[in-house]
N, C-alpha and C positions, 0 to 999 in steps of 0.2 A: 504493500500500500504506500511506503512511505517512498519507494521509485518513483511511484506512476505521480505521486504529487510532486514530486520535486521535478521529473521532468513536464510534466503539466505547467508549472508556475514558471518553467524557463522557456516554455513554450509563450504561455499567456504575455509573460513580460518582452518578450522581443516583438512578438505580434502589435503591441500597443507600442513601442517603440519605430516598428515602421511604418503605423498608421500616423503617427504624430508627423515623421518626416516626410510622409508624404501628400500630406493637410500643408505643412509648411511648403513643398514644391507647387502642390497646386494652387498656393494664394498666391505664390510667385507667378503661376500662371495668368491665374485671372488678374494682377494686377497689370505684367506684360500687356493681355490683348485688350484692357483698358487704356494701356498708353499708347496702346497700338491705332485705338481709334479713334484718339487726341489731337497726335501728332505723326507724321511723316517718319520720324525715322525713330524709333523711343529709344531707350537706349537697353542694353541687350539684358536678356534675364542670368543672371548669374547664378545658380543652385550651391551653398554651401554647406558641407559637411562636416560635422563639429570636430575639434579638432584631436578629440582624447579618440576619436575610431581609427586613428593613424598611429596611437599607442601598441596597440595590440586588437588582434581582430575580432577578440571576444567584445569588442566594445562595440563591433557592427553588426546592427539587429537583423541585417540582411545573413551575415556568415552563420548567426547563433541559430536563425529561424530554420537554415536548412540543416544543420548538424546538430538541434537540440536533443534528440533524441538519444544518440551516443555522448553529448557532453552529458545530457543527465544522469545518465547510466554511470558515466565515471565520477561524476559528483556523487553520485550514491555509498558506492562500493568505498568511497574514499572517509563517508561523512558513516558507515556503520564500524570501519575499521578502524576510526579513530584519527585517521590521517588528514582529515579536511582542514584546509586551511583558504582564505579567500587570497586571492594575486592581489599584486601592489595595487592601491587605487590609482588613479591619476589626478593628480592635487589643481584644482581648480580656483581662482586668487579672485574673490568677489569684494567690489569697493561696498565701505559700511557706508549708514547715512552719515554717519559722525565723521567719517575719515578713516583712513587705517583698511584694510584687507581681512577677510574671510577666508579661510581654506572650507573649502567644498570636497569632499573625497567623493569621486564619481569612481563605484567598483565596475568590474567588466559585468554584462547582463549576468551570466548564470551565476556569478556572487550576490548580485544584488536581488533574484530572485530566490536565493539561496537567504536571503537578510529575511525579504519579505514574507517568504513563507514562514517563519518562526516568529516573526513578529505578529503574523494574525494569530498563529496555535497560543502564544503567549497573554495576547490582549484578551483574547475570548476564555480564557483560563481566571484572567486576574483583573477582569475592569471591574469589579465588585467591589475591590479592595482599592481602587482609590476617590478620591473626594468628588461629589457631587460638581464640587465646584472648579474639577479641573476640567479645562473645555479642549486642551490640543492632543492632536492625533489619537483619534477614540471614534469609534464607530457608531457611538450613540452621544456623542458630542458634538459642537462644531462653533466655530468663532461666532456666530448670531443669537445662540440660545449666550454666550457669554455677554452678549452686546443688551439682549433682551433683558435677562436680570437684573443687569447691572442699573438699567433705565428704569426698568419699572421702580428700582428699590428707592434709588436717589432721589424720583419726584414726587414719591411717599410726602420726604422731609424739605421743608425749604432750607435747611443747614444739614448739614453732611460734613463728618470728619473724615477724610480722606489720607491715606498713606502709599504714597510712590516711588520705588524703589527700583531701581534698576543694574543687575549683574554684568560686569566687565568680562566679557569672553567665558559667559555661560557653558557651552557645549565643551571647550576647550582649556577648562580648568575642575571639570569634576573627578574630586580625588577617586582615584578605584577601590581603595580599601573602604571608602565611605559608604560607595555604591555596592559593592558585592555583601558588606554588612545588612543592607536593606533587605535584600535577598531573604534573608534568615530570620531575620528579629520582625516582621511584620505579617505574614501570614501569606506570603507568596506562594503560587505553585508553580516550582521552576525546577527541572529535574537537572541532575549531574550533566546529565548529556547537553542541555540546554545549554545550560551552565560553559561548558566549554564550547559551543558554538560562538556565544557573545564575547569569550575571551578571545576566540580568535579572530574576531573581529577590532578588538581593542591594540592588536599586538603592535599596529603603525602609531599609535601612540605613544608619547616620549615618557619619561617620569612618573610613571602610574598615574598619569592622568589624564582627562579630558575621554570626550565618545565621539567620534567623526560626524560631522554632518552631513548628509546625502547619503545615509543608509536607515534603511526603515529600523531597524534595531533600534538604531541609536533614538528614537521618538520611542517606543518603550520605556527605554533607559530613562531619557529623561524625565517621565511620571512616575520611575520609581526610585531617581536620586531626589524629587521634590513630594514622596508620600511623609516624611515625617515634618516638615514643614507643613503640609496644608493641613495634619493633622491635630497640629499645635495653634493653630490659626481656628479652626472649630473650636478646639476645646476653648479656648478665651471667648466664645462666641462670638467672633467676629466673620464679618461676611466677606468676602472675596471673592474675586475672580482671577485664573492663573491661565497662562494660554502660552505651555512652556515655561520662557523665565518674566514673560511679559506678567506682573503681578498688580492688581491694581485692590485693594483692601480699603472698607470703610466701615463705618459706626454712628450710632446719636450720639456716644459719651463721648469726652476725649479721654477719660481714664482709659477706656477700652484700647481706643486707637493708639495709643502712647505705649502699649504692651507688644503692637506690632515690630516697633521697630529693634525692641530686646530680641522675639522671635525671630527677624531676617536676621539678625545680629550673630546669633549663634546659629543659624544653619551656617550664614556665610563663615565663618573658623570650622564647622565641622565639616563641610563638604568643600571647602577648600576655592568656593565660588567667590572671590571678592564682590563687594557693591561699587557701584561708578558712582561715585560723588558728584563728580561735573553733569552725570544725565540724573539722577535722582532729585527728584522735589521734595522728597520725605512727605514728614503732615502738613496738612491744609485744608481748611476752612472750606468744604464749596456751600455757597449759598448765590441768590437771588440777587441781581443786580441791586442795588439800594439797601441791601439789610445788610444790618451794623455786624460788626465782627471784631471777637476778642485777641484774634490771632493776626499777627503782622501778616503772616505767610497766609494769605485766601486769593480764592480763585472763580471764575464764576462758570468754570466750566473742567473736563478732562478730557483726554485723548486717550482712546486704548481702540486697537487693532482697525485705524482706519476710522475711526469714525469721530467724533464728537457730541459727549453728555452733560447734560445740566440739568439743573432740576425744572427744566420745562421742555426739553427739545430732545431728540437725537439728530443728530446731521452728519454730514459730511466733515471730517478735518480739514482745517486749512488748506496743509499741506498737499492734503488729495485733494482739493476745490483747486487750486494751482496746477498739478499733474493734469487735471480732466482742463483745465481751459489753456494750457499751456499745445496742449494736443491737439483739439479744436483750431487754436490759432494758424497749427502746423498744417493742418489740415487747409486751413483757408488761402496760407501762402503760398505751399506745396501748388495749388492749382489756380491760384487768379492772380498770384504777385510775382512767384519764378520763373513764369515763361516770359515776361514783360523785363525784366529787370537784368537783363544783360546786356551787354554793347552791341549786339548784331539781334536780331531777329529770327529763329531757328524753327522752322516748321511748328510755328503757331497759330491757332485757332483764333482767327479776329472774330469775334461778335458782330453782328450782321439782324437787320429785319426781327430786330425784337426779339432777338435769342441770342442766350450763349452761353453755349455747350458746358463750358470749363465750369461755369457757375453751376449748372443743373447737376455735375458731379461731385462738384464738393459740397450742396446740402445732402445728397445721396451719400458720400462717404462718413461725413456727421452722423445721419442717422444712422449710419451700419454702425459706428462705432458705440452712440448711448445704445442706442436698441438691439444692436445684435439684426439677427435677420429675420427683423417685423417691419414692417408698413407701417401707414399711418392707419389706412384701411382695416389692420388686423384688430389695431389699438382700439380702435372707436366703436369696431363691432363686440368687443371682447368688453368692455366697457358700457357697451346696450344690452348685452346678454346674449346676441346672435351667435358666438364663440364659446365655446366650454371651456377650451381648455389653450394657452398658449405657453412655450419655452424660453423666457430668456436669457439671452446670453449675450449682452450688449453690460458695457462697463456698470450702467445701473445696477445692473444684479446683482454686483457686488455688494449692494446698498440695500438691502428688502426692507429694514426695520426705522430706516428715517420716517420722522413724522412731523419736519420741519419745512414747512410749504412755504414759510415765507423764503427761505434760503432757496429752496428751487425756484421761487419769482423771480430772487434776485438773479439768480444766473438763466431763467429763459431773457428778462432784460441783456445781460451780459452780453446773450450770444446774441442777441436784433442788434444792439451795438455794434459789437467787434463785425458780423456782416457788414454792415452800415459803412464803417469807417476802411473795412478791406474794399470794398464798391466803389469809395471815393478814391481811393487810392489808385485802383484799377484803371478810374474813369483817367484820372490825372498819365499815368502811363500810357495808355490808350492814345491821349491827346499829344504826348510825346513824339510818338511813333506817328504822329499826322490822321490818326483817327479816330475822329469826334463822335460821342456817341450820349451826349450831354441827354437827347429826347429819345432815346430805345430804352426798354426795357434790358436788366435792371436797374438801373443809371438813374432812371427821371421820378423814382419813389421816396417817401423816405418810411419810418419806421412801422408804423400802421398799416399804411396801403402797402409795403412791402410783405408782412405779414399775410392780407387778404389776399394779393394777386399771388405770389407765389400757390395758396391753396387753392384759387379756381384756375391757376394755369394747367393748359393741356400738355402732355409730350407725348408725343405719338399719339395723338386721340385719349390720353389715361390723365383723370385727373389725381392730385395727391402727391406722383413725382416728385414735386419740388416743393412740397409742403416745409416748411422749414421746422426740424421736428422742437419738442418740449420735456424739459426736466422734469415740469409738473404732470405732463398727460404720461410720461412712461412708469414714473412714480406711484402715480392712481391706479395703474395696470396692476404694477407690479405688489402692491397694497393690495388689491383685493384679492388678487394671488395667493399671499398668504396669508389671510383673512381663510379663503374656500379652501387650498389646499396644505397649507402649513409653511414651516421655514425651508425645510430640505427640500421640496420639490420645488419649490420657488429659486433660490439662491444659485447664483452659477457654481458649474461642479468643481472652478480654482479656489472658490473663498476661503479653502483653507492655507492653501498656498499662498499665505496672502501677503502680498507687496501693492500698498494701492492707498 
């Protein structure tokens, strides 16, 4: 039995491996015969292949998917003998938000399906035994029921004691004697055999320390070098959310909250995780704009995994309100300000008789990008009830539990703007080049009437095309989403992966 699964899971995991690469070839595609029917000559499609399958050729899902069958078999006979051991990874240098580099250990596939299958036998053995309130890598967890708690609890209270802390190279500083202690003293079901699988996964690490990141194990590991932390955090009855080392803890009292930071205190000396003082806020006040507060250190709002909570809102984080308009922008120069903005004129599309093409694209590549691949049409029927059921997978999704509508106003505003002002721009380049286009559409509207005409414009006889999509209509979708059908089938399937 335990053959047919290990070559099964190296089979599964290369198969998903070269679906993914070949999702990435073919958006390569479709974006080519888009530029192909831009411009004259676009420039050519380049297919690139990541650069660790030139390591070794276990790392190409193409070599794994046709010889899985005999590598599994050798993975087998090697992992009953005792002899299994995983190949060097290939160390992978990720810039932090802070600054400074991440090592990423990327194993060859049948290692890292060889991680993954023990990491399921081991979660589905042992998710019993950790905290309610840990949300990452857990199969009946996920970063939105962490977002949702967190919200509902804070706007109970109009003051909130808050504690934030933050660990300096987490993954890469947990001591091993601390971690294989956990093993024993808490009620784990981890066999000998297990037991030396995860050790051989530790062996690239220096000092008896740290667990690699980029292997499923090591997301295990770290829920069970932070069980006796989250267990010390209940028993003072304080409420938390952990999502990894992402820890965000609060209370009515501050006696309570004031007990938190002894707790990180001493996990960080026993598992050998330092605190980063420079990223840590410690305690703080959150309350209500305008109420008074005893504490120098308050706040009126907090950041945990992408989003933004106060005791009135969930929204968007700055930082990702920046990311989403910062892209948009790209999106608008990408196709109505780069083809105008060089010294020569190269196989570009002039606007012409109250059309232009380059514009009708880039509101189409906005909405692919908030909405994923829905219409306006799907939105509005899905939204009347004519639609049961819709998918999305547009950056929103990442978002299902905002209920800050005044911040999606601001930014459907934003985007009639920043339009607005890339049109002016475009009109001014236009005129450059000797052609005036002051009385054609888009050029002779401004924000309202650009709003309506864009929705009753035709493109090829189809209205909605160039509807200019909205923050707030994909939001209302995606709300009653999970209103009817819950968070998981709502949420796009990266949200735990999450960088956003």
């Amino acid at each position: 039995m335990l053959k047919q699964e290990i070559i099964n899971s190296i089979f599964e995991f290369a198969k998903k491996k070269v679906e993914q690469h070949e999702n990435y070839h073919n958006s390569l595609e479709l974006e080519y015969q888009r530029n192909k029917r831009r411009v004259t000559n676009p420039p050519p499609k380049e297919v690139k292949t990541p650069i660790h399958w030139n390591a070794n050729r276990k790392h190409n899902p193409y070599y794994v998917l046709k010889h899985y069958k005999k590598i599994g078999t050798s993975i087998f006979n090697k992992l009953i003998n005792g002899e299994y051991k995983p190949h060097q990874p290939y160390i992978n240098y990720v810039d932090k938000k802070g600054g400074g580099k991440r090592e990423v250990y990327i194993f060859q596939i049948p290692d890292e399906a060889v991680s993954n299958y023990f990491y399921k036998k081991l979660l589905s053995k042992n998710k019993h035994r950790f905290s309610s309130f840990s949300y990452a890598y857990r199969n009946d967890r996920n970063v939105h029921y962490a977002i949702n708690d967190i919200g509902l609890d804070i706007k109970l209270s109009p003051r909130t004691f808050v504690a934030e802390f933050d660990f300096k190279d987490f993954f890469g500083s947990i001591n091993h004697d601390y971690l294989f202690d956990q093993f024993n003293q808490n009620g784990f079901l981890i066999t000998e055999f297990e037991t030396n699988i995860i050790k051989s996964f530790l062996v690239n690490m220096v000092e008896g320390k740290g667990i690699p990141q980029g292997t499923s194990l090591s997301l295990f590991l770290a829920n069970i070098a932070c069980w006796k932390l989250d267990k010390k955090l209940e028993k003072e009855g304080l409420r938390f959310a952990r999502y990894a080392d992402d820890t965000i803890i609060w209370a009515d009292e501050y006696g309570k909250i004031s007990k938190s930071f002894e707790i990180i205190n001493v996990f960080s000396t026993e598992a050998g995780v330092k605190i980063n003082a420079l990223k840590s806020d410690g305690i703080s006040i959150l309350s209500k704009e305008g109420m008074p507060s005893e504490l120098a250190s308050y706040k009126h709002y907090v950041e945990f995994l992408g989003y933004k909570l106060s005791n009135e809102h969930i929204s968007i984080k700055p930082s990702s309100v920046n990311k989403i308009k910062k892209q948009i922008s790209y999106i608008l120069y990408r196709n109505l300000i780069q083809p105008l903005n060089g010294e020569t004129l190269k196989s570009v599309m002039i606007p012409g008789n109250n059309e232009d093409r380059d514009f009708v694209t880039a509101i189409m590549q906005i909405r692919r990008y908030l909405y994923g691949n829905l219409n306006e049409k799907m939105l509005k029927n899905y939204l009347n009830g004519s639609y049961k059921r819709l998918r999305f997978k547009g950056i929103m999704s990442f978002y299902p539990l905002l209920d800050d509508e005044e911040q999606l106003r601001h930014l459907d505003k934003w985007l009639i703007s920043t339009i607005l002002n890339t049109l002016k721009k475009r009109k001014r380049l236009l005129l450059k080049w000797g052609h005036l286009r002051t009385d054609q559409f888009p050029f002779n509207v401004n924000g309202n009437d650009l709003i309506q005409e864009c929705k009753v414009r035709r493109i090829k006889g189809k209205k909605g095309i160039m509807e200019i999509p909205s923050f707030l209509r994909i939001y209302q979708a995606i709300r009653l989403n999970v209103i009817t059908v819950g968070i998981e089938r709502t949420m796009n399937p990266e949200s735990n992966s999450y960088d956003y």
